[in-house]
C-alpha positions as YAML, in Angstrom:
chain: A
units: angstrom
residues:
- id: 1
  name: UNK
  ca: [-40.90, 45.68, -25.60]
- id: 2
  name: UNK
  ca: [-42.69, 42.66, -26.82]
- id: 3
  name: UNK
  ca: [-45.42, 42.47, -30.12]
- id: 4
  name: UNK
  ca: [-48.13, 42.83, -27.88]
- id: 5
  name: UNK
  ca: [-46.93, 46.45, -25.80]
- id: 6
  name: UNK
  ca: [-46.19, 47.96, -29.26]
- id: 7
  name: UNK
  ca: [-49.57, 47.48, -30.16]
- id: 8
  name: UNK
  ca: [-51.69, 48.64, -26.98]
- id: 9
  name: UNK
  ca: [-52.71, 51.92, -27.96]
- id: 10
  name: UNK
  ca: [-55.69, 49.65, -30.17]
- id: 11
  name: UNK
  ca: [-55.82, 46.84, -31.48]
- id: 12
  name: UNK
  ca: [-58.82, 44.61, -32.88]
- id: 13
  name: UNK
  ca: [-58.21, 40.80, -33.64]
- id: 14
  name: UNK
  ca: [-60.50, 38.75, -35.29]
- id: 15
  name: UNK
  ca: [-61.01, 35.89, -34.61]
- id: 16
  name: UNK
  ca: [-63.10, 33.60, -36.96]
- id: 17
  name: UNK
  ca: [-65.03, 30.73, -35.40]
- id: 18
  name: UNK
  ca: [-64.65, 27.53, -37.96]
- id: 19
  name: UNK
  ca: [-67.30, 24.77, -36.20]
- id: 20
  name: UNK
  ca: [-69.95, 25.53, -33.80]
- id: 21
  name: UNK
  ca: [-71.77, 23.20, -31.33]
- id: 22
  name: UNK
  ca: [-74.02, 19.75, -32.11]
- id: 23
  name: UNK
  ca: [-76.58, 22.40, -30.06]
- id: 24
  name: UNK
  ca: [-75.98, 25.89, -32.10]
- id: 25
  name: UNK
  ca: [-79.45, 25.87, -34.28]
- id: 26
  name: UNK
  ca: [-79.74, 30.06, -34.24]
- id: 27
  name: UNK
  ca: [-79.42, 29.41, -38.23]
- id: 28
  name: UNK
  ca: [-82.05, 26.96, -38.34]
- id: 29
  name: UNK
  ca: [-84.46, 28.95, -36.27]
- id: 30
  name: UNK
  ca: [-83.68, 31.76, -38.19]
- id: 31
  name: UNK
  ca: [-83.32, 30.83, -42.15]
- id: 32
  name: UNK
  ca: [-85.75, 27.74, -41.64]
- id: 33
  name: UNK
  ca: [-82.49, 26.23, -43.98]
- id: 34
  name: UNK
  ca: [-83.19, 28.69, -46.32]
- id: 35
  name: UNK
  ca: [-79.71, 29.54, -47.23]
- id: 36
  name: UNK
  ca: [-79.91, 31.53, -50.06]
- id: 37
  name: UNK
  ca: [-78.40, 35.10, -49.61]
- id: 38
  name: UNK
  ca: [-77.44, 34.54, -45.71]
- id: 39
  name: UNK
  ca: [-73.90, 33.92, -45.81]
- id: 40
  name: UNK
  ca: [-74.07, 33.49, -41.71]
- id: 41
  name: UNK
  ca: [-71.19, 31.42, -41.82]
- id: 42
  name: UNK
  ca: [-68.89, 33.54, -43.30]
- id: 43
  name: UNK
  ca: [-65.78, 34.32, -41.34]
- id: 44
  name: UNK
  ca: [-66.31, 38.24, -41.85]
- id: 45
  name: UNK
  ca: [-70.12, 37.46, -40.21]
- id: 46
  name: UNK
  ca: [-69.46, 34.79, -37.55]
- id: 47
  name: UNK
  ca: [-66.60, 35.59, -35.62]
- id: 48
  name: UNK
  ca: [-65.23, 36.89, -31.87]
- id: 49
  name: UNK
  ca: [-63.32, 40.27, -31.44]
- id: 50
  name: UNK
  ca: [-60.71, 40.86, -28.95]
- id: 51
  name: UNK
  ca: [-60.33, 44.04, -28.62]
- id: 52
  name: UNK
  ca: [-57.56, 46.50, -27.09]
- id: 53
  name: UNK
  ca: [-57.26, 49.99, -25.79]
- id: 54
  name: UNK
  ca: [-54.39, 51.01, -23.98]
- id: 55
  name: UNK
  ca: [-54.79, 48.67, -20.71]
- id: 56
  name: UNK
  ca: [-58.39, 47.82, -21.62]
- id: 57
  name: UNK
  ca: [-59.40, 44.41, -23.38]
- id: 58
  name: UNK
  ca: [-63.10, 43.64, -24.10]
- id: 59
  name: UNK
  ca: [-63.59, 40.46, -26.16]
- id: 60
  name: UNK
  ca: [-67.39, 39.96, -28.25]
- id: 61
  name: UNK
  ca: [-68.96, 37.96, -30.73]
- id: 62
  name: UNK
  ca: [-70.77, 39.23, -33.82]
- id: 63
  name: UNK
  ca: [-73.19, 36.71, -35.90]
- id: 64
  name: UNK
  ca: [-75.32, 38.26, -38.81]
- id: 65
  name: UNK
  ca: [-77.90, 35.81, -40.03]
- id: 66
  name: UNK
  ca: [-79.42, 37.43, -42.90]
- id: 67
  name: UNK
  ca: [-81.40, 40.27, -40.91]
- id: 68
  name: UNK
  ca: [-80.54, 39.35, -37.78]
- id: 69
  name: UNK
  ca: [-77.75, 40.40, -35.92]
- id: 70
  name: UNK
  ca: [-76.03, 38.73, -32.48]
- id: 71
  name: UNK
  ca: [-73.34, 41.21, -31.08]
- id: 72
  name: UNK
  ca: [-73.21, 40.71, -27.10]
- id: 73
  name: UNK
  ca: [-69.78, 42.47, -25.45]
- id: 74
  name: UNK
  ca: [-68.20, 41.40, -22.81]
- id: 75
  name: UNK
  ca: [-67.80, 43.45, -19.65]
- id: 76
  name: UNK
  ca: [-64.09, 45.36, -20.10]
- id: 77
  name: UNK
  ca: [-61.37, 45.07, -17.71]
- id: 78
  name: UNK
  ca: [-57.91, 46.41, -17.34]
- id: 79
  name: UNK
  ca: [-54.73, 44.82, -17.85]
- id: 80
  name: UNK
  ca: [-52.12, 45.80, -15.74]
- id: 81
  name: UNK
  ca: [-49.38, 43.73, -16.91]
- id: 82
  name: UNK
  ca: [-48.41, 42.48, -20.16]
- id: 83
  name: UNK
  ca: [-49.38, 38.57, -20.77]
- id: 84
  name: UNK
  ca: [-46.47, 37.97, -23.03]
- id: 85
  name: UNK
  ca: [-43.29, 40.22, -21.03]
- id: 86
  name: UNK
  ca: [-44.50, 41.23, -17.93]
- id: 87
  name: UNK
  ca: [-44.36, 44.80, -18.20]
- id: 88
  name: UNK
  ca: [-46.72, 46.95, -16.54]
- id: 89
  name: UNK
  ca: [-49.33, 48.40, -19.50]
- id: 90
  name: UNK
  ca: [-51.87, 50.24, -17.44]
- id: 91
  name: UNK
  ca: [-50.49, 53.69, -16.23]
- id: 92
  name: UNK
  ca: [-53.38, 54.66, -13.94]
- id: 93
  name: UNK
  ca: [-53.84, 52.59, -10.57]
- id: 94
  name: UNK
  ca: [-56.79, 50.06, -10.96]
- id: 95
  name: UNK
  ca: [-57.16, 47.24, -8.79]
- id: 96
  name: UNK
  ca: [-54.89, 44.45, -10.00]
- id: 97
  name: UNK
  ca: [-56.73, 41.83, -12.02]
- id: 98
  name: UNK
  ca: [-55.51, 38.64, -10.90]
- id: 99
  name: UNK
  ca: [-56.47, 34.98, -12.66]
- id: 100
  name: UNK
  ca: [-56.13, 32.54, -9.72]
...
């Protein structure tokens, strides 16, 4: 059993975003570069989430600009096989999610 099985039953990983696109001008827009007190770049503010339950991942992106906050999820899906060993995670039958 691999790192990734032992921790199916839930898991959340964080992952912060370091640069953003020559085109990403939400702050701008928002804080008119008023950056006092906004702390929108902040890892804990701007980041994606992947997120596990048992065979279900759902990945998201959170983004508090002072009042404002972005938080669109994904549409979940199962996993049916473990991407690191190969073992089979999901113990219910769902149609096999394939990649190719």
């Amino acid at each position: 059993m691999c790192w990734f099985c032992e921790k199916v039953k839930y898991n959340n990983i964080q992952i912060p975003i370091n640069t953003t696109g020559a085109d990403d001008n939400v702050c701008e827009l928002i804080t008119s570069d008023d950056c006092e007190n906004c702390h929108g770049c902040a890892d804990e503010n701007n980041h994606f989430n992947l997120i596990l339950i048992e065979d279900v991942l759902e990945i998201c992106y959170y983004h508090k600009i002072k009042e404002l906050t972005v938080n669109p999820y994904s549409a979940r899906f199962n996993i049916n096989y473990c991407p690191f060993c190969g073992d089979k995670i999901s113990k219910e039958h769902h149609d096999e999610l394939k990649f190719w």
